[in-house]
C-alpha positions in Angstrom: 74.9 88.8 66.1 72.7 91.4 67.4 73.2 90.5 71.1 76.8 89.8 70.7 77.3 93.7 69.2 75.4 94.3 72.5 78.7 92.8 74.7 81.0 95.4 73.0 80.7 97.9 75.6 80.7 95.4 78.7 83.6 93.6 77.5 85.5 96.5 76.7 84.9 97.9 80.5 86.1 94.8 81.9 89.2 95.4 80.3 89.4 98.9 81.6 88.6 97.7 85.2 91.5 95.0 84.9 94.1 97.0 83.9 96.1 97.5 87.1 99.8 98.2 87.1 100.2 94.8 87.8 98.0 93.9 84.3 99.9 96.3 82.3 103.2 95.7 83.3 102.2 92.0 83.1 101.3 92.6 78.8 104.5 94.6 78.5 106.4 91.4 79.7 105.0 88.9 77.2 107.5 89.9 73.9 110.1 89.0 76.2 108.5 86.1 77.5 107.1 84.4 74.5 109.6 85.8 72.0 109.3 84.9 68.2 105.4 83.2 68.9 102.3 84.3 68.6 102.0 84.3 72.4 104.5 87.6 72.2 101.7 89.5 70.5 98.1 88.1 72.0 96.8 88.3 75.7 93.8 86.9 76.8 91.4 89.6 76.7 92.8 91.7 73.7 93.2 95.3 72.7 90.4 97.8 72.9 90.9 98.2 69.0 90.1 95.0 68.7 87.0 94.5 71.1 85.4 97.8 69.7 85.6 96.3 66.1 85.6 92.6 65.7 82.7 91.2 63.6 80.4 87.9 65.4 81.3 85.9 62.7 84.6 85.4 64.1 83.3 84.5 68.3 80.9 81.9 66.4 84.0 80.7 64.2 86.1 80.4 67.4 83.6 78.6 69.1 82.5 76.5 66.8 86.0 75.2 66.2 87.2 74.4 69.9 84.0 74.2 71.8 82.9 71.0 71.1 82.6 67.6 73.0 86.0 65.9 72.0 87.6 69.1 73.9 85.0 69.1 77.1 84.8 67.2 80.1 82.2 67.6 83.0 83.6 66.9 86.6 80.8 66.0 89.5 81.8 65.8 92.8 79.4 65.2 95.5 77.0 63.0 97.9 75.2 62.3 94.6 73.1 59.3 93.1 75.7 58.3 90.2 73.1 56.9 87.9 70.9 59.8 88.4 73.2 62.1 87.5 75.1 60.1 84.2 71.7 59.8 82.9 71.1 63.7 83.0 74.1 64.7 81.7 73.6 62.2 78.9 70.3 63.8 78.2 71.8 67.2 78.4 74.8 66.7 76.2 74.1 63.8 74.4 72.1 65.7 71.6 75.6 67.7 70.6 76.9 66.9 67.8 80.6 65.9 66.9 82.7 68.0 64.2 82.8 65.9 61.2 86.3 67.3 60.9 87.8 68.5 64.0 90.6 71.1 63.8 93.8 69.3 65.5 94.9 71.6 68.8 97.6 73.6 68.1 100.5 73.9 69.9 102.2 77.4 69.9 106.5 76.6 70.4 108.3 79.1 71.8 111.4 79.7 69.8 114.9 79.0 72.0 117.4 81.6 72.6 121.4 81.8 72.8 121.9 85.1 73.7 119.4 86.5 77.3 116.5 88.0 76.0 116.5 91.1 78.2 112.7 93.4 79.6 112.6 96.7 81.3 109.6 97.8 82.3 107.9 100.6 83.9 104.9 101.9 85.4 104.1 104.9 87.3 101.7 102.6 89.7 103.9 100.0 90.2 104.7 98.7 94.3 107.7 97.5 93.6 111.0 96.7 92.4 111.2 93.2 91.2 113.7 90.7 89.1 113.0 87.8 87.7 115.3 85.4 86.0 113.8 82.9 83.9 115.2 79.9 82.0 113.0 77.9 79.6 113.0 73.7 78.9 111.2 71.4 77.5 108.1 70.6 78.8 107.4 66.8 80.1 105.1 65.6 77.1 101.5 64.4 78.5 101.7 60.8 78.2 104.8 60.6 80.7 103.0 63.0 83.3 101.5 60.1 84.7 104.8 58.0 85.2 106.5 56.8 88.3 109.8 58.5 87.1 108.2 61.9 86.6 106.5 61.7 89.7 109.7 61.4 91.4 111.4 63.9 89.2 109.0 66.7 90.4 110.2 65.6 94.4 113.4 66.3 93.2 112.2 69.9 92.3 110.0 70.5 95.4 113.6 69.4 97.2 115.7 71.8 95.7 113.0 74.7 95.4 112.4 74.5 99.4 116.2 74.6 100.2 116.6 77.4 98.0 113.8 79.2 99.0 115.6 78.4 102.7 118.6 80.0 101.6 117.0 82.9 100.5 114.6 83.5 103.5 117.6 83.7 105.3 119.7 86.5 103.1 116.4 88.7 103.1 116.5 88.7 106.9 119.8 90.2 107.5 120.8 93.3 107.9 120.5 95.5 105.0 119.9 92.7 102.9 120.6 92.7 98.9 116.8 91.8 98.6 113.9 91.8 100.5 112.5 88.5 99.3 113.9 85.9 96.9 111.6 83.0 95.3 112.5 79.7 92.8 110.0 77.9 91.5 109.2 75.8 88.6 106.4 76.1 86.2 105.3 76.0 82.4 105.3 79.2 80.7 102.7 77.8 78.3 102.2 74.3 77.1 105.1 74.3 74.7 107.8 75.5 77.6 108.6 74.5 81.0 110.6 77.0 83.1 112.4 77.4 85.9 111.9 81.3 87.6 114.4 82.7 89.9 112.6 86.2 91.5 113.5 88.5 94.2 111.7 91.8 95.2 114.5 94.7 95.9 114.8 98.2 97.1 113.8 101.1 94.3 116.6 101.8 92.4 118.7 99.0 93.4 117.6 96.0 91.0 121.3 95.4 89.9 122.1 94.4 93.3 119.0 92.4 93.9 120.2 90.6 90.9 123.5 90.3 91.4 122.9 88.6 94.9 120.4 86.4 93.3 122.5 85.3 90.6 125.3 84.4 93.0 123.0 82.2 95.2 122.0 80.4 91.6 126.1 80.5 91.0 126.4 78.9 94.4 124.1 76.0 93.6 125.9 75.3 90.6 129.0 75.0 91.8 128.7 73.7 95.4 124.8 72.3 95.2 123.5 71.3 98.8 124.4 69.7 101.7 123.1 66.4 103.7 121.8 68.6 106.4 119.3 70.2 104.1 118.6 67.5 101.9 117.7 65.3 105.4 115.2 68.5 106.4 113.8 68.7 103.2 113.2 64.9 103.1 111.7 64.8 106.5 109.0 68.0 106.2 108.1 66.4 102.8 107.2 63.0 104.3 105.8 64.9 106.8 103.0 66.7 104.9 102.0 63.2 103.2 102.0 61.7 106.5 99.8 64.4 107.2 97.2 64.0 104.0 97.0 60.7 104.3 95.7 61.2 108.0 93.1 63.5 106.8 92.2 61.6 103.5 88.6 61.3 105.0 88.4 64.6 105.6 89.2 66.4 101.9 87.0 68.8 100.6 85.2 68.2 97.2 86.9 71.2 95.5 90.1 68.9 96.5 88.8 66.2 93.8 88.1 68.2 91.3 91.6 69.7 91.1 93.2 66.5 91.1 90.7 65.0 88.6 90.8 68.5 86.4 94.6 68.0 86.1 94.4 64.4 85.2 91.8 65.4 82.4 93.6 68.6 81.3 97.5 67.6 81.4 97.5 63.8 82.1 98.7 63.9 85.7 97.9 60.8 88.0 95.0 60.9 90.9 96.2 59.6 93.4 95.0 58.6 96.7 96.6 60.5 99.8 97.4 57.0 101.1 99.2 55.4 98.5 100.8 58.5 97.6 102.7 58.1 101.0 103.5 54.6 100.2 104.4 56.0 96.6 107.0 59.0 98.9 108.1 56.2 101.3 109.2 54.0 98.2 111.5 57.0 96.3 112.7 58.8 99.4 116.2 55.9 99.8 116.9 56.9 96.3 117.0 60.1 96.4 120.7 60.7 97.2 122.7 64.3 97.5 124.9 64.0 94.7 122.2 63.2 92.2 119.9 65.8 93.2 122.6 68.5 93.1 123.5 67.2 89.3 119.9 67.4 88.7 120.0 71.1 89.8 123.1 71.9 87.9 121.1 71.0 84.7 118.1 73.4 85.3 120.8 76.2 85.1 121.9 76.8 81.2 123.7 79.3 79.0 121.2 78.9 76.6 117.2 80.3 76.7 117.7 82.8 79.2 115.7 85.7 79.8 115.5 88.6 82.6 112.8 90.7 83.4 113.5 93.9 85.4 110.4 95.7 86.7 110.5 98.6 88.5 107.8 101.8 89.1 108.7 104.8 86.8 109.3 108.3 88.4 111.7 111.4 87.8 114.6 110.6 89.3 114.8 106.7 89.7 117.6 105.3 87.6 117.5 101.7 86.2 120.5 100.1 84.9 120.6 99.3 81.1 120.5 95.9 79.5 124.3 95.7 79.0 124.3 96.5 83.1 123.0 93.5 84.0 124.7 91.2 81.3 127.8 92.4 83.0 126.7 91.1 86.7 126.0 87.9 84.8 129.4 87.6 83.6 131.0 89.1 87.0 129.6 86.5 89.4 130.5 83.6 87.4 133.8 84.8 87.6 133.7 85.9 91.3 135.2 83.9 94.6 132.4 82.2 96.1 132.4 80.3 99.4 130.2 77.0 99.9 126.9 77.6 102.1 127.4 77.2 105.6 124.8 77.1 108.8 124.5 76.3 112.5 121.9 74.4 113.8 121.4 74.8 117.8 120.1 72.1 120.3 118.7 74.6 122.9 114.8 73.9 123.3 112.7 76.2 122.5 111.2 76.5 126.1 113.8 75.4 128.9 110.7 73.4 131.1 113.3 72.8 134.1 112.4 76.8 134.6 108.9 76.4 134.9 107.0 76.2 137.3 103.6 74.6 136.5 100.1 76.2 137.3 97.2 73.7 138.5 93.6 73.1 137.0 91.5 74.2 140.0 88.0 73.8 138.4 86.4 71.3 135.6 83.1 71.7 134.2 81.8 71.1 130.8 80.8 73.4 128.3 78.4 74.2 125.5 79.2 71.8 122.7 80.5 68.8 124.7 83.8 71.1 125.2 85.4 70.7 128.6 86.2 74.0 130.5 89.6 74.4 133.0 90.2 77.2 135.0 93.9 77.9 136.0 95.5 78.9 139.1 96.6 81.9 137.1 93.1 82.6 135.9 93.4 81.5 132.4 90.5 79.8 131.0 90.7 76.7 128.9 87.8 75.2 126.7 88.9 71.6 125.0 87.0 70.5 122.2 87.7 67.0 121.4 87.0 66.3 117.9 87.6 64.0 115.0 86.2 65.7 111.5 90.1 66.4 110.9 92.0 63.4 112.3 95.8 65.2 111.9 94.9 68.9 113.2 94.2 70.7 116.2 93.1 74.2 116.1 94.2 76.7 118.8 93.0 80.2 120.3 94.3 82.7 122.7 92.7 85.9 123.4 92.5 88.6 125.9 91.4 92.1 126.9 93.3 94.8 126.5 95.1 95.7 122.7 95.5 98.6 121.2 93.3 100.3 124.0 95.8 100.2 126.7 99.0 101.2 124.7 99.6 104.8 125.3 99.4 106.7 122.4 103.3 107.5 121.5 103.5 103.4 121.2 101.0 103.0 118.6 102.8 103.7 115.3 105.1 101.1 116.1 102.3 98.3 116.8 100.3 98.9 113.5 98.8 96.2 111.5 101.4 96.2 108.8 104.2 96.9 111.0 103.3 94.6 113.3 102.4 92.0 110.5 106.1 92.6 108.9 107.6 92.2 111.9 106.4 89.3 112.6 106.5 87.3 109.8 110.2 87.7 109.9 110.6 86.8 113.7 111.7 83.7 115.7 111.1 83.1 119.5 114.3 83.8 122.3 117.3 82.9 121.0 116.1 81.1 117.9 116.2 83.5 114.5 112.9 83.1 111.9 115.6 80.9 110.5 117.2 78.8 113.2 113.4 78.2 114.4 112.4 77.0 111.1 115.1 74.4 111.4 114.5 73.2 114.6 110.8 72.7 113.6 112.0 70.1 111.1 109.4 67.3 110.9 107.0 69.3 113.2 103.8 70.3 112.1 103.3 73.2 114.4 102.6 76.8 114.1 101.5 79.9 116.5 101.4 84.0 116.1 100.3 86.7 118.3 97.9 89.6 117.0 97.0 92.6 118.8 93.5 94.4 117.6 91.5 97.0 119.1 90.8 95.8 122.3 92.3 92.7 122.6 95.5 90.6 122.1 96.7 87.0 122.1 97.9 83.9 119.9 96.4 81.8 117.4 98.1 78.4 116.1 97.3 75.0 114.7 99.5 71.9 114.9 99.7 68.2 114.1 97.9 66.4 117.5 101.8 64.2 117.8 103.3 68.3 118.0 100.8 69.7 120.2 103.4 70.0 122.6 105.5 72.1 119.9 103.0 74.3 120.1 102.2 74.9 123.5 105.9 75.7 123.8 105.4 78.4 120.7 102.6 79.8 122.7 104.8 80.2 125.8 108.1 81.6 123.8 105.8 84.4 122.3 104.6 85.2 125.2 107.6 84.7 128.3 110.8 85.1 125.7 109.5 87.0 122.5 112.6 88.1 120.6 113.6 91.6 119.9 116.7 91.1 118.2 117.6 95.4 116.4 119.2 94.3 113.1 116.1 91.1 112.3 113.9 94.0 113.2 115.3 96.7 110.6 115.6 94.0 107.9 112.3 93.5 108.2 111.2 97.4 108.7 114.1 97.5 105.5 111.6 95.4 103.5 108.3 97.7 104.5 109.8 101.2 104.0 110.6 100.1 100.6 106.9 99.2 99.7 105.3 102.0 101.4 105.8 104.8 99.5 104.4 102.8 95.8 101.3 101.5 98.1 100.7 105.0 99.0 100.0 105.9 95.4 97.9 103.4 94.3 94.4 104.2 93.9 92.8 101.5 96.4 95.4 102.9 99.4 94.1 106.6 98.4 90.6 105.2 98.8 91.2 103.3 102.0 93.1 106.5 103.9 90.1 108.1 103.2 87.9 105.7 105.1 89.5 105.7 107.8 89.8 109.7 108.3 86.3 109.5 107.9 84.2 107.0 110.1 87.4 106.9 112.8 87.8 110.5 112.8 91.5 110.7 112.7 91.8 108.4 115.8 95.5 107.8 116.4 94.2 103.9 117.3 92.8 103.2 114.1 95.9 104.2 111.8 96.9 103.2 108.2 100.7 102.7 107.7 102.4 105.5 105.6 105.5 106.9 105.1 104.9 109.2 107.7 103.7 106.8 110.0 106.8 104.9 109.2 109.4 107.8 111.0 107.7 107.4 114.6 108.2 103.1 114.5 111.4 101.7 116.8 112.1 98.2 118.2 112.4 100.1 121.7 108.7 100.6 121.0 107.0 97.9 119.9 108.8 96.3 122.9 107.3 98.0 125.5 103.8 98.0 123.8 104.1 94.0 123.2 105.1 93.0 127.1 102.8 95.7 128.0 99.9 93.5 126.3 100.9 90.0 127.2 102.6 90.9 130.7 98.9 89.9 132.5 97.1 86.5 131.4 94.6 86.3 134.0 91.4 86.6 132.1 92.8 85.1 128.7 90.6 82.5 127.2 91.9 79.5 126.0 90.1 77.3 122.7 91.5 74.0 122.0 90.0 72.3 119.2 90.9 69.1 117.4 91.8 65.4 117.7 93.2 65.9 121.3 93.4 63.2 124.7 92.0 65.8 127.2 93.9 63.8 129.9 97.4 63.6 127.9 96.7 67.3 127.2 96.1 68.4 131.1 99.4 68.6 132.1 101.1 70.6 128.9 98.3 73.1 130.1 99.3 72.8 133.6 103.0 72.9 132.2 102.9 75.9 129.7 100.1 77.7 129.9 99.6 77.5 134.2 102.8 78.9 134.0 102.1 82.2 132.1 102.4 85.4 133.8 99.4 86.6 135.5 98.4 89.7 137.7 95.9 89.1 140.5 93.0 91.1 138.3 91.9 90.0 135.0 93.1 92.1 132.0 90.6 94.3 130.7 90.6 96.7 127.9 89.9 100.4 127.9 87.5 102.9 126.4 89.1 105.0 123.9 86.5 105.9 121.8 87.9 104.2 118.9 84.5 104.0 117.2 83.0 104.1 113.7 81.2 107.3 113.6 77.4 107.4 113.1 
């Protein structure tokens, strides 16, 4: 008892270090979540009242009762002599003796609702605006989890979560968009309640329309569900990534078998090998037909159990609707005229090749590692790295002098980290959106994105080795045809300006300013984004700093790393990357004095 009086103090200051906005706001939301259960009323940690006064009787009571070896499991993963170990852990645990009469686990229900159960909540620290519209089930009980039938259930979910998620994506990257992000997923709420969670992230002050554009994509699934064109995507990307697993199943990490085996233990759910998984996939995919998955999704959306969480950060001046607010929205989009989704799907290649003209491989020689190293007509350097330790990846690198040292100094706000992160994320190639271009990757496993740091820039990607050629072709677009496209670049400028000014008051953001004023000494290329920052930023901007870095390749060096034919591989180089614009100098960077001070 004596040493457990002694944890008071340390317990207690974990609880003051964890609670964040995020950890507060997150304890304010559980009477709404868990509503009529003791779960309403009991986080994990508890109450500083309660941690200051609590006696040791009752730790030693509570772990006497649940831990004990009918309740414990130990998981060993490893290149380990099996006998060796059992007969250890026998030793170790064998000695541990068995409640004569073990208290049954309890399982805490979570009592239904007719009516919405309704949460607005504040905090001065809070980042964000953010809406979240949750409807509770039934959970699957643990002696099905490991069923064919459920199994195939939960493809049904991953189906319509993606194409929702699709949908939104592409709402949050227009112009002046009701949201700035948008999410469904499903997951328990505790082991009595299953859920599925509608969320989108909106402007300050406008979480009614947030919600009412979220609500009216949910509307639009009821009514109209999906079409054949996404259905076939989804199907083909999800075949794709167990294609993919199965390629690499020699190749998972350990941590990868204890999750699998945890979750079998814990909640019943099957192990099963990457490889007949796929064969499992291959065997469900025929019968999984439109109309029965968009009657499947019509029945995840109920009347009944219903309940919205508005959260939003609390200062003078920033109004948030009332409860009966956002019942009305509810009640206004299921009456309102809504049209069926509708999209166009382009067959222009990314990269027209009949344009290009190809570069040649003028020197071969190897390199350190058992790499191969080309040199380029246009003075590009490529080192190949055939390997096998992942069988279905291939790891690519791009990088050059120059970066933030030879952008003049008017440009700079517009390429910062965060900006140029944000910008990015929500960004296609020439004439392909972020959208269109997600499309037309259907089935591909291939992805590339430029950087620009200090004193360098390029393009880093990875891809399936059957798509290297999809992403050679991403490497060109971002370099020859990047897109700069005003109303893709406000939405997503839309989406930082309206996180900026909560970051700036958080603590950690306070701390980091003053970092950088200190060891970069106010250097205009070492900046933080800020609200300030945020008035000197323009497309016009970043598109002159961006050709200004990738205008000259000569110099670039090239890493390709993976399970790649160096000879099928040759002439894609020769193809997309020999064709890159080059200067007759390499590109070099420039001192700027952009130093940490001594």
């Amino acid at each position: 008892p004596a040493e457990i009086d002694k944890e008071h103090g340390v317990i207690i200051e974990e609880l003051r270090t964890r609670r964040t906005a995020q950890w507060r706001m997150f304890e304010s939301s559980l009477p709404y979540l868990f509503k009529g259960s003791k779960y309403a009323e009991c986080n994990l940690i508890g109450t500083i009242e309660g941690l200051q006064s609590f006696p040791a009787s009752e730790l030693q009571d509570f772990y006497k009762t649940w831990y004990r070896p009918d309740h414990q499991a130990v998981i060993v993963v490893g290149d380990i002599d099996v006998d060796q170990v059992e007969s250890k852990l026998t030793a170790l645990f064998t000695d541990i003796p068995a409640p004569s009469t073990p208290s049954p686990k309890k399982v805490i229900p979570v009592p239904e609702n007719d009516d919405p159960i309704i949460g607005i909540i504040t905090d001065p620290e809070a980042q964000g605006t953010g809406v979240e519209f949750i409807i509770k089930s039934e959970p699957v009980p643990n002696n099905m989890r490991s069923l064919g039938m459920i199994y195939m259930v939960d493809m049904f979910k991953s189906f319509i979560a993606g194409m929702m998620n699709d949908r939104f994506q592409e709402i949050a990257q227009q112009p002046d968009a009701p949201f700035l992000g948008a999410n469904l997923s499903f997951s328990p709420i505790t082991t009595s309640a299953d859920a599925i969670y509608f969320s989108a992230q909106g402007r300050d002050g406008e979480s009614a329309r947030a919600f009412e554009a979220l609500m009216t994509e949910v509307e639009k699934m009821q009514r109209y569900g999906f079409t054949d064109a996404e259905l076939e995507r989804a199907k083909t990307n999800f075949l794709r990534r167990r294609e993919r697993a199965a390629e690499n199943v020699a190749d998972r990490m350990n941590s990868e078998f204890i999750s699998a085996i945890t979750n079998h233990y814990a909640y019943n759910e099957p192990i099963l090998d990457p490889l007949y998984e796929l064969e499992v996939v291959k065997g469900y995919l025929p019968f999984i037909q439109l109309d029965q998955l968009n009657q499947i999704a019509r029945q995840f959306i109920t009347k009944e159990n219903r309940i919205l969480l508005i959260s939003s950060p609390k200062r003078e001046g920033l109004q948030i609707p009332s409860d009966q607010a956002f019942l009305d929205i509810i009640k206004k989009v299921e009456g309102m005229e809504i049209q069926a989704y509708a999209e166009e799907v382009s067959d222009e290649p990314i990269v027209n090749t009949d344009a290009l003209v190809p570069g040649k491989i003028l020197d071969q020689k190897e390199g350190a590692y058992q790499s191969m190293v080309w040199t380029l007509s246009n003075g590009i350097k490529v080192v190949v790295k055939p390997t096998t330790h992942k069988k279905d990846e291939v790891l690519f690198s791009m990088q050059n002098h120059g970066g933030l040292s030879i952008i003049p100094e008017e440009l700079l706000p517009s390429v910062e980290n965060t900006v140029l992160s944000f910008w990015m994320q929500n960004n296609g190639v020439g004439n392909f959106s972020a959208t269109s271009l997600k499309r037309k990757l259907t089935g591909k496993i291939a992805s590339a994105g430029p950087f620009i740091r200090s004193y360098s820039q390029g393009i880093s990607g990875s891809a399936s080795p059957q798509d290297i050629q999809t992403l050679l072709e991403l490497v060109y677009a971002h370099i020859v045809t990047p897109r700069f496209v005003e109303s893709e670049y406000e939405a997503s400028m839309a989406q930082l300006k309206a996180i900026v000014p909560n970051i700036e008051k958080t603590p950690d953001y306070i701390f980091q300013k003053e970092i950088y004023k200190t060891i970069f000494n106010n250097n205009p290329r070492s900046q933080l984004v800020s609200s300030e920052l945020m008035q000197k930023i323009s497309l016009s901007d970043l598109e002159k700093a961006y050709r200004l870095c990738f205008a000259n390749n000569n110099g670039a060096v090239v890493t390709i790393v993976g399970n790649v034919d160096p000879e099928t591989l040759k002439p894609l180089v020769e193809l997309y990357l020999g064709s890159l614009p080059s200067a007759t100098q390499p590109s070099v960077w420039v001192k700027d004095d952009n130093r940490i001070r001594k």
